[in-house]
C-alpha positions in Angstrom: -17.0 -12.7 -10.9 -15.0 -10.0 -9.6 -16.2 -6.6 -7.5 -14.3 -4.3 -5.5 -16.3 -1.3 -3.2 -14.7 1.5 -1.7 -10.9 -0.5 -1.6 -8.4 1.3 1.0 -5.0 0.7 1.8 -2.5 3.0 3.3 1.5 2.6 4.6 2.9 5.0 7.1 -0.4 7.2 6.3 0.5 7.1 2.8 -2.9 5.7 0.7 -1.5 3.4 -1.9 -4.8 2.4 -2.6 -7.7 5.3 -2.1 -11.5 4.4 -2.7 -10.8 2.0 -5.2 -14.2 0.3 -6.8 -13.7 -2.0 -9.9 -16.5 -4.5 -11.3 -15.1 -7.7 -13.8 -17.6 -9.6 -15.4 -17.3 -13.5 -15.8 -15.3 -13.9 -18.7 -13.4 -10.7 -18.7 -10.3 -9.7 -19.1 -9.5 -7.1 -17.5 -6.8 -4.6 -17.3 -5.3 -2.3 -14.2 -3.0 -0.1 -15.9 -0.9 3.0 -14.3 2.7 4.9 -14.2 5.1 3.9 -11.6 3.6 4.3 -7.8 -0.1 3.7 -8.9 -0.6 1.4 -6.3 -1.2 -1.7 -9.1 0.6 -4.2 -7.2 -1.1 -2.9 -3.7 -4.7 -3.8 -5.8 -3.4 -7.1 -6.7 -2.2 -8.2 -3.6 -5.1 -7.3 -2.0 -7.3 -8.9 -4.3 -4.9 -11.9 -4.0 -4.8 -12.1 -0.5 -1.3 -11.1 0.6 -2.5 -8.2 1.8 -5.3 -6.7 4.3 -7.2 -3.6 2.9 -7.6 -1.1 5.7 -11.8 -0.5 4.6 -13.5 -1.7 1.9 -14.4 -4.9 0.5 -13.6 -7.4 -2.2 -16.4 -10.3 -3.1 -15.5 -12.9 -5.6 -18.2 -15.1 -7.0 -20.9 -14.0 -4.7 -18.3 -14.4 -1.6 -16.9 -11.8 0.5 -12.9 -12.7 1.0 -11.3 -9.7 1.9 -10.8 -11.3 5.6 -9.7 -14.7 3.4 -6.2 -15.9 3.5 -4.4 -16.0 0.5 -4.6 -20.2 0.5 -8.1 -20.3 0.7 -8.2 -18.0 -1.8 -6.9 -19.9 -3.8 -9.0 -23.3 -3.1 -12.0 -20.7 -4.0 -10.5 -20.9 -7.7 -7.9 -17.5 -7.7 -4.8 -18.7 -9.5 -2.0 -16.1 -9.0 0.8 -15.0 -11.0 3.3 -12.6 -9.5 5.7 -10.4 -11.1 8.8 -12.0 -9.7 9.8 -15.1 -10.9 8.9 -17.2 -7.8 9.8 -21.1 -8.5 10.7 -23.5 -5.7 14.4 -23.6 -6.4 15.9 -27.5 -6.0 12.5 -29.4 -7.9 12.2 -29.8 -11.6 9.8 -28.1 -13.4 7.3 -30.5 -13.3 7.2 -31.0 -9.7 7.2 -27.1 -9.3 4.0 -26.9 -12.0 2.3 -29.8 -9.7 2.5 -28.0 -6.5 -0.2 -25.9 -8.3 -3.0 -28.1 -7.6 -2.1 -28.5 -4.3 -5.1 -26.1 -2.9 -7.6 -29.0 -4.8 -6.4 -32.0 -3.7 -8.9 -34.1 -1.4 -6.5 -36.7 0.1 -4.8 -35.7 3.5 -1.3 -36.2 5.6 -2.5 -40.2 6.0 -3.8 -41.2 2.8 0.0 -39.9 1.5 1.9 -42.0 4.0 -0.1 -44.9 3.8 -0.1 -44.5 -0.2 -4.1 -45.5 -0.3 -5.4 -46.0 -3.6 -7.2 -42.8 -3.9 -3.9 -41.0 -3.2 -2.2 -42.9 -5.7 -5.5 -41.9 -8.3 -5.5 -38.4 -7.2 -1.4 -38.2 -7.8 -1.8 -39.7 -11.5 -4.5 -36.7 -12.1 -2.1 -34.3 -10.8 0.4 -35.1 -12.9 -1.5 -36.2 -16.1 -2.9 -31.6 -15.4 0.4 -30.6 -15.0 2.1 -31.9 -17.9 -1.3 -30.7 -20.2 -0.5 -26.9 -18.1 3.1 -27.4 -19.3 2.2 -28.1 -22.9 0.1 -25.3 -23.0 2.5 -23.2 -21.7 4.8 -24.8 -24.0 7.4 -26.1 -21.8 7.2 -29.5 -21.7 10.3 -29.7 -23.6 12.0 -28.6 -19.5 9.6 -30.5 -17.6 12.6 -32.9 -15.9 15.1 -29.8 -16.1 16.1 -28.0 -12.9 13.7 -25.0 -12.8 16.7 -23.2 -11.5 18.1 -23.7 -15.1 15.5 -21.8 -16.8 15.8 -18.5 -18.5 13.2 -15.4 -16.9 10.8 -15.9 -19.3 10.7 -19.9 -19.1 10.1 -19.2 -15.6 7.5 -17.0 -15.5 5.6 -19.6 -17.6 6.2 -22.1 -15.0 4.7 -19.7 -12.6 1.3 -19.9 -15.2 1.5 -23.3 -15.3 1.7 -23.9 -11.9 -1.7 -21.5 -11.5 -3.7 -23.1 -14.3 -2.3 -26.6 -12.4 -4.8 -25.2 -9.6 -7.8 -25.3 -12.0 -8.8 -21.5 -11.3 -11.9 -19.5 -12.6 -10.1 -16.0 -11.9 -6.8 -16.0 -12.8 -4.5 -12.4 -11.1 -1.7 -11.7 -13.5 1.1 -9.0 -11.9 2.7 -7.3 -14.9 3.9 -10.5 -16.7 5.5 -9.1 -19.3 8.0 -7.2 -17.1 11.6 -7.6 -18.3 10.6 -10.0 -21.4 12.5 -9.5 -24.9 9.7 -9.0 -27.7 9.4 -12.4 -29.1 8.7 -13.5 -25.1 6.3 -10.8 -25.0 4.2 -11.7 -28.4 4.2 -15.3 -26.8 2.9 -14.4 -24.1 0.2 -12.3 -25.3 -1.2 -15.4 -27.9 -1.0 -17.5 -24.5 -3.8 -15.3 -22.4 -5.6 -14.9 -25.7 -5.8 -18.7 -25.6 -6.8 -18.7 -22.1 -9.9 -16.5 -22.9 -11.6 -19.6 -25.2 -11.8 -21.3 -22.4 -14.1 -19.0 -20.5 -11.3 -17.7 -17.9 -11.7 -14.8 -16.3 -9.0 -12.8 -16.3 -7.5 -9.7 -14.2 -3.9 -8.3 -15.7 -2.4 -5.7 -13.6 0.3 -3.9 -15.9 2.5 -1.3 -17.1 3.2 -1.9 -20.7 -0.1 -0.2 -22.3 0.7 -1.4 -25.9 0.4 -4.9 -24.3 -2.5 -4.3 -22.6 -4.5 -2.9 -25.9 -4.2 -6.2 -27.7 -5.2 -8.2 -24.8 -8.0 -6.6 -22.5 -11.8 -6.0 -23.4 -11.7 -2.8 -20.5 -9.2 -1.1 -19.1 -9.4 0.4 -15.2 -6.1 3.0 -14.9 -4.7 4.4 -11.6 -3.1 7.3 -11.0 -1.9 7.9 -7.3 -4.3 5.1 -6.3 -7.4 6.3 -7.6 -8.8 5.4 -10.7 -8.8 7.8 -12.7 -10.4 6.4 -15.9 -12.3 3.2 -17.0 -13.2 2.5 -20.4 -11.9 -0.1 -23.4 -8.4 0.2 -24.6 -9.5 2.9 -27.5 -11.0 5.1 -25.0 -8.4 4.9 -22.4 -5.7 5.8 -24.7 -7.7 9.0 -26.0 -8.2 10.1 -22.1 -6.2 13.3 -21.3 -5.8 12.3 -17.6 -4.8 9.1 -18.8 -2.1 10.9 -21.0 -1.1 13.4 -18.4 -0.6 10.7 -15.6 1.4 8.7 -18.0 3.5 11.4 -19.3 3.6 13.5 -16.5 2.5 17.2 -18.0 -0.2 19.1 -17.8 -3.6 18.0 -20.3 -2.3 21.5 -21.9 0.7 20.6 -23.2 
């Protein structure tokens, strides 16, 4: 579904991302793991389109799209979660989880003005998705709330909503468990679980490796931005570099 060959990207001749190469089969869940300053987030934005690698290339689904903006990206089927909580402040949360599908809709600018019947169709789809990506999520109980209302971690679930809203086949998550008390947490982790029955392929960028052992079937880690082991979550736990970048000590000590 996924590969990456020979990934660079630098800032102010500083590599954040060095010769990265990372392979995720089609129903995959995937894990990018690393300290502070691995260049995880660099990865997923490039992957995600909100950035431009300096060499290399990323192919999705047969496709090259590193030269692909970030919208067409996502038409393509990449649903993306970042690690902020970004919500469009003023709409309810059901209007904020139907913006999601906005990348498959087929009606243009006239069909809306004019309200033709197949915009009026493709609208009662849109929202029929979003409140089933809400209930899934489990927040239909805020759909009509002000998404400005919501706690972090009610918000970061209207961020997955909103991404499953698209209908994607690779779904990018950016450390989603960041800043989430432990009963958060243990939600989301049954949530992604969930998400894998269904055959989506899934790429988790994070820092939390205890969170990342429960979920992923491998595990890529960066160190410095250059993978430095690749392997399931029982191997990449045992790895001395592993250890020593985490810990920062030598494999000695």
């Amino acid at each position: 579904m996924l590969r990456v060959n020979g990934l660079r990207r630098s800032f102010d001749g500083v590599f954040a991302v060095r010769e990265v190469d990372l392979e995720v089969p089609r129903g995959e869940l995937r894990a990018v793991i690393g300290p502070n300053g691995a260049g995880k987030s660099t990865l997923f934005n490039l992957i995600g389109g909100q950035l431009r690698p300096d060499g290399g290339e990323v192919v999705y689904d047969g496709d090259r799209i590193d030269r692909w903006p970030s919208h067409r990206r996502a038409r393509a089927g990449i649903g993306v979660v970042f690690q902020g909580a970004r919500v469009f402040r003023g709409m309810t949360v059901l209007e904020n989880v139907m913006v999601g599908a906005h990348g498959v809709t087929r009606s243009g600018f006239l069909g809306a003005v004019t309200r033709a019947p197949r915009h009026r169709r493709e609208e009662r789809e849109i929202l029929g998705t979003a409140r089933e990506c809400l209930a899934r999520t489990g927040l239909s109980a805020w759909a009509d709330r002000a998404v400005d209302a919501l706690p972090l971690g009610q918000q970061r679930g209207v961020q997955l909503a909103r991404a499953l809203c698209g209908r994607p086949r690779l779904l990018l998550l950016d450390e989603p468990a960041s800043g989430l008390r432990a009963a958060e947490r243990a939600e989301l982790a049954a949530l992604v679980e969930n998400l894998r029955t269904d055959g989506l392929t899934v790429l988790l960028v994070e820092h939390d490796v205890a969170f990342v052992s429960r979920l992923a079937d491998r595990v890529t880690v960066l160190d410095l931005g250059q993978v430095i082991a690749e392997g399931t979550p029982t191997q990449v736990r045992a790895d001395e570099r592993v250890i020593a970048a985490y810990l920062g000590a030598e494999v000695s000590a």
